[in-house]
C-alpha positions as CSV (number, residue, x, y, z in Angstrom):
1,X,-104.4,-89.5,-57.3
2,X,-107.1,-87.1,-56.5
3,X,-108.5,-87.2,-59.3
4,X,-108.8,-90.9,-59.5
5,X,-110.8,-90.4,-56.2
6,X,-113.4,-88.3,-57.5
7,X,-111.9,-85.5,-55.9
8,X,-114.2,-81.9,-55.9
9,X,-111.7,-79.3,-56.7
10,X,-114.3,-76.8,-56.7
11,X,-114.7,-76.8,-52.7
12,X,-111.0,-75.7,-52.2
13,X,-110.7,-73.6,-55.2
14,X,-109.5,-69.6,-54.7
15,X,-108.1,-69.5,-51.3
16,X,-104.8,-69.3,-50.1
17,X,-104.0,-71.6,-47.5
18,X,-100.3,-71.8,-48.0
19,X,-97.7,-69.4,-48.3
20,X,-96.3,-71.0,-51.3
21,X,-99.6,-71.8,-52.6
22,X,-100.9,-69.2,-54.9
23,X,-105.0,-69.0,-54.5
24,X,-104.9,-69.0,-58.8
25,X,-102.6,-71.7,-59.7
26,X,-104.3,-74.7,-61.5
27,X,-102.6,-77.2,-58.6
28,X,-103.9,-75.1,-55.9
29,X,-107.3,-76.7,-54.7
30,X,-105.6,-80.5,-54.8
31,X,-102.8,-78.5,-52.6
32,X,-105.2,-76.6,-50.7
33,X,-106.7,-80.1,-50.2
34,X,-103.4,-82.1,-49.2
35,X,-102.2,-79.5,-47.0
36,X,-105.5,-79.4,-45.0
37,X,-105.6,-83.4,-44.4
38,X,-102.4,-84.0,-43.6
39,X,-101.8,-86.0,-46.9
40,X,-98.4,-83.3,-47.2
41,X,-97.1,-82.2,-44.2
42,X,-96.8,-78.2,-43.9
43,X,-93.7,-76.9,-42.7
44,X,-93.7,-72.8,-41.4
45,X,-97.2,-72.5,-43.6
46,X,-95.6,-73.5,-46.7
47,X,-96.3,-76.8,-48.2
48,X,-93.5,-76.6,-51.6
49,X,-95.2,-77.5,-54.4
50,X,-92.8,-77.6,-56.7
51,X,-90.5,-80.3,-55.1
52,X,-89.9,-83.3,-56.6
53,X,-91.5,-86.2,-54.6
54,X,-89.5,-89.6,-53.8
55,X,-91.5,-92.9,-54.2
56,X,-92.1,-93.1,-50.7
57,X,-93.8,-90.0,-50.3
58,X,-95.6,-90.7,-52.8
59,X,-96.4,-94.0,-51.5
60,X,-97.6,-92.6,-48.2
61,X,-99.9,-89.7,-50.2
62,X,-101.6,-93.4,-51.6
63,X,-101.8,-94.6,-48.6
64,X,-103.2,-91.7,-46.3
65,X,-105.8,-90.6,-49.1
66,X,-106.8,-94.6,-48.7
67,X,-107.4,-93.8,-45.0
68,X,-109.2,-90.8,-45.4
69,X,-111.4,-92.8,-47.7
70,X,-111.7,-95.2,-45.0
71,X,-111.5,-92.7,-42.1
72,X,-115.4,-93.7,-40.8
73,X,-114.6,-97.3,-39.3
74,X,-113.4,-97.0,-36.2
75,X,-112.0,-100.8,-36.4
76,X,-109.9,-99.6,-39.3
77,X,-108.6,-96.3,-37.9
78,X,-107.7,-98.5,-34.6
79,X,-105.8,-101.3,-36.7
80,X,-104.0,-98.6,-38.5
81,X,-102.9,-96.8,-35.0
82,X,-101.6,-100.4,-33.7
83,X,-99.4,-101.1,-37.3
84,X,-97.6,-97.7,-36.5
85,X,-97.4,-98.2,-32.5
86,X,-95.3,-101.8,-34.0
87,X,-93.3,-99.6,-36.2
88,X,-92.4,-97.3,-34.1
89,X,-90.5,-99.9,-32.0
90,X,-88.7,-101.1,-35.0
91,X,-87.4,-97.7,-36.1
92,X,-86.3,-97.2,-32.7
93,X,-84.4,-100.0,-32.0
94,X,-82.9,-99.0,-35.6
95,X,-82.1,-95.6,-34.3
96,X,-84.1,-93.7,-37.0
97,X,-85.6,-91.1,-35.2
98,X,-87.4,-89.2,-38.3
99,X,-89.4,-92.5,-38.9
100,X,-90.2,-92.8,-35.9
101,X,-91.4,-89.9,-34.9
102,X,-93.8,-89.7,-38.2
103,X,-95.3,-93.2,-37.1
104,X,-95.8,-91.7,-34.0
105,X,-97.6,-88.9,-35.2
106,X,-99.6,-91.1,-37.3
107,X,-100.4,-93.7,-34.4
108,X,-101.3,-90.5,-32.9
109,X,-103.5,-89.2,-35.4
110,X,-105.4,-92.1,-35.7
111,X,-106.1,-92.8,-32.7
112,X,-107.6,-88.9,-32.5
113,X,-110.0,-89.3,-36.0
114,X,-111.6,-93.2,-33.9
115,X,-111.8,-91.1,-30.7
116,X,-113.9,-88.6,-32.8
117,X,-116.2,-91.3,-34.0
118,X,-116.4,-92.9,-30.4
119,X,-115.8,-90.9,-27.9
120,X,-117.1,-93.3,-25.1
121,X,-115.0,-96.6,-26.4
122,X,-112.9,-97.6,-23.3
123,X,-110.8,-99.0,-26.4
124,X,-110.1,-95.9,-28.4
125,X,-109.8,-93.7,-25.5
126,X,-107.0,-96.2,-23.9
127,X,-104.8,-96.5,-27.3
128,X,-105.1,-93.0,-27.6
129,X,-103.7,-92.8,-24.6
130,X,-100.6,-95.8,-25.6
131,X,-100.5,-94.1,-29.0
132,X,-99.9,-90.7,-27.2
133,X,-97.2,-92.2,-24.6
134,X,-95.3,-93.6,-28.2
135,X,-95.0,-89.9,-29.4
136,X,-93.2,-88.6,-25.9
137,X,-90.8,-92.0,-26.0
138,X,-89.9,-90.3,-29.6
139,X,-89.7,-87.1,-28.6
140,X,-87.3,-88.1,-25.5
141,X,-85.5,-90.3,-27.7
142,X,-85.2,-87.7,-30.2
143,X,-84.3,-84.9,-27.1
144,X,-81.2,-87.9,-25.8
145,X,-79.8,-88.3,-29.3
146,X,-79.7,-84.5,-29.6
147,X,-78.0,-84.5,-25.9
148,X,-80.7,-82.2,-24.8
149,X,-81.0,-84.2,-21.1
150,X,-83.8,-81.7,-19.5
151,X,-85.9,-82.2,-22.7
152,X,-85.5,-85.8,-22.8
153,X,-86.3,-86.3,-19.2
154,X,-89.5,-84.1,-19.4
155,X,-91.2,-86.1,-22.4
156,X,-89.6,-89.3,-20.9
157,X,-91.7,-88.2,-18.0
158,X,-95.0,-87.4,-19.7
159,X,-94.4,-91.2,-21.5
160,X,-94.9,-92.7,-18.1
161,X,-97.1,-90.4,-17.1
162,X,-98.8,-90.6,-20.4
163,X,-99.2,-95.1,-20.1
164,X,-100.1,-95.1,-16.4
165,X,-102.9,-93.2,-17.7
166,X,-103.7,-95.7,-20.0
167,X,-103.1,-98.9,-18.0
168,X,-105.4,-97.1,-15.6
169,X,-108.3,-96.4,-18.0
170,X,-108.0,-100.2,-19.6
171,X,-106.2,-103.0,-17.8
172,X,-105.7,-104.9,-21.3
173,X,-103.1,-102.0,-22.0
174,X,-100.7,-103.2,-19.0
175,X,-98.1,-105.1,-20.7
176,X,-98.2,-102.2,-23.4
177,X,-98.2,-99.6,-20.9
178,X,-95.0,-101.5,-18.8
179,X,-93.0,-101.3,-22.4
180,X,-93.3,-97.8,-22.6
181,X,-92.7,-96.7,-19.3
182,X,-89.5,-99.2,-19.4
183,X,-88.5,-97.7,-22.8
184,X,-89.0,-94.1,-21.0
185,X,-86.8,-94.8,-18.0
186,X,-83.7,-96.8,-20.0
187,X,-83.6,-92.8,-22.2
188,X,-83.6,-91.2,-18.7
189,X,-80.8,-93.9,-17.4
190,X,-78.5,-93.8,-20.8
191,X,-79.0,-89.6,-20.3
């Protein structure tokens, strides 16, 4: 796939970024690479180059090399942000925590490469801000289902916290903002 993209192996050739990632090994530069976007997630330094990928993952290694491509418009990064804020709410109310936590992390990632492009947008600053709120609903949720109460009530917490912030900074975010702090308190209630 990076090669398909005109990929320059040369500029992450013969370093050792990873654990498991040998600085001589042929696949180390497109790992080096992957590792250092975000394209594969790292877990403990190590990014395990020798396991078998499903079709979803590689699906999403498609997909978020086709954002990095695309990772200059700010209008794109923003859509992006809003199509996993959506799915986060849908893996919720299915009770699958992983997937929601990773759309999460994406909305949240997003949200961080269009703040870096516009810093001053009223816009990116305030779905940063929803997109951030998201990921400590997860985390709660995440911290209820594992019973951990303190945990859940702490990110539950920052959530509000979190989308006051943003309803504050951009009035357009208020019905937004009311969701998560609803979803926030019904994790602290059902705690």
């Amino acid at each position: 796939v990076l090669k398909l993209n005109k990929f320059k192996k040369e500029n992450w050739e013969g370093r050792q970024l990873y654990d498991d990632v040998a600085a001589n090994e042929w696949y180390t530069p497109y790992m080096n690479f992957a590792g250092n976007t975000g394209i594969i997630r790292s877990v403990d330094s190590k990014l395990d180059p020798n396991k078998e990928l499903t079709r979803g993952e590689i699906s999403e290694i498609m997909y978020l090399l086709y954002v990095i491509l695309n990772g200059k418009n700010t209008n794109f990064l923003l859509g992006q942000a809003e199509k996993h804020i959506i799915q986060i709410e849908r893996y919720m109310e299915g009770n699958d925590a992983v997937l929601a936590k990773r759309a999460s992390e994406l909305a949240v990632d997003f949200t961080q490469q269009a703040y870096t492009l516009k810093p001053d947008d009223a816009m990116v600053l305030s779905l940063g801000k929803i997109a951030k709120a998201y990921d400590y609903v997860v985390t709660a949720f995440i911290a209820g289902v594992q019973k951990n109460k303190e945990l859940a009530t702490q990110f539950a917490n920052m959530a509000i916290d979190k989308a006051t912030e943003a309803w504050e900074s951009n009035s357009e975010m208020q019905s937004v903002a009311a969701h998560i702090k609803s979803r926030a308190r019904s994790i602290i209630d059902q705690l």
